[in-house]
C-alpha positions, 0 to 999 in steps of 0.5 A: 329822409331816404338814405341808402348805405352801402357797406352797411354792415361794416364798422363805419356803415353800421353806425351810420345806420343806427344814427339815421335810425335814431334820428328816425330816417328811411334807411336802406341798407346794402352788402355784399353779403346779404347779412342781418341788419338792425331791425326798421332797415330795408335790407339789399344784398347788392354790389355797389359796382353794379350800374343798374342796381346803383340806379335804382338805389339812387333813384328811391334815395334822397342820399346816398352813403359810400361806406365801402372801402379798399383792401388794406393791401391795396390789392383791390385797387381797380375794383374800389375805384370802380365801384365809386365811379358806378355810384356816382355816374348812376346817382341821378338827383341824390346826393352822394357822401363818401367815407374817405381816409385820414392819409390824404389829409394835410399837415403843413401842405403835405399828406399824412401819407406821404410822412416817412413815418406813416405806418406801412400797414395803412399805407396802400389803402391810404394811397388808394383813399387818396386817390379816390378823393382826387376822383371825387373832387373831379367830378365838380358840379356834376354830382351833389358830393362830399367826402369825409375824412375822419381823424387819423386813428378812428375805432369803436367806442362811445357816443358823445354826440360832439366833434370839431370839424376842419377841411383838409387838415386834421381836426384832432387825432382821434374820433370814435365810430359812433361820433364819426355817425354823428356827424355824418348825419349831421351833415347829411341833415343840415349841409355844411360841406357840399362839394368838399372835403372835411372831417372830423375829431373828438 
């Protein structure tokens, strides 16, 4: 399978490359940057706000990877926002798997964001990750989506290959990077949440 990832070499994006790597998929990946990808990727210095590199990524990609994020300070807001839009208005027949944020998920009918005791550093970016998931579930059936929350505390760590999933309520408290990989790939590979939200914990 073709996968193009953008954000390849962020924390998220660079594990996702290595799952699909390991599982022996055609893996291209994107920055802004321009820097060193593991070996067996293609390498693309792009900007995902860019429609006609967006169509041509899309056009040589069965799926597409969103591994980008806003700024911690929110301060990026229209630019984040901008650049999910251009990735899915120019996404032709692939298929498009966003990496979203654990604020929009709900507890007892109400966002983690919106806890009085939801941590103000995450906050903005918490705001903006739930409004792009409010973009994302708009577009209906006019795009082939999926939008992956994972646990409310994600960071480096081990490989263990298992996870549980939920959709709009946390499946744990924690998830490692690589796990988080792990089940993207999964998905990617045998769908189970087409046009939905979901995610996933250790």
């Amino acid at each position: 399978m073709k996968i193009a990832v953008y954000g390849a070499s962020g924390m998220i994006g660079s594990r996702v490359v290595a799952e699909a790597l390991t599982r022996g998929h055609d893996v291209t990946g994107i920055t802004r940057s321009g820097g060193a990808l593991p070996e067996g990727v293609r390498a693309l210095q792009a900007d995902a706000g860019d429609a006609e590199s967006a169509k041509r990524v899309a056009a040589d990609a069965d799926v597409v990877v969103s591994a980008i994020g806003p700024s911690r300070t929110g301060g990026d807001r229209r630019e984040f926002l901008a650049q999910l839009r251009t990735l899915a208005e120019n996404l032709g027949d692939a298929r498009l798997l966003v990496v979203g944020g654990a604020g929009s998920l709900l507890v007892n009918g109400h966002r983690l964001v919106d806890d009085p005791e939801f941590p103000d550093l995450y906050k903005a970016e918490a705001l903006i990750g739930a409004e792009a998931l409010d973009y994302i579930r708009g577009l209906g059936d006019s795009a082939d989506w999926t939008f992956f929350s994972p646990a409310p505390v994600i960071q480096p760590g081990t490989r263990t290959g298992t996870y549980k999933t939920e959709a709009d309520s946390p499946a744990g408290d924690t998830i490692s990077a690589e796990d988080y990989a792990v089940a993207m790939l999964d998905e990617i590979e045998k769908p189970a949440y087409r046009r939905q939200r979901f995610t996933a914990a250790n």
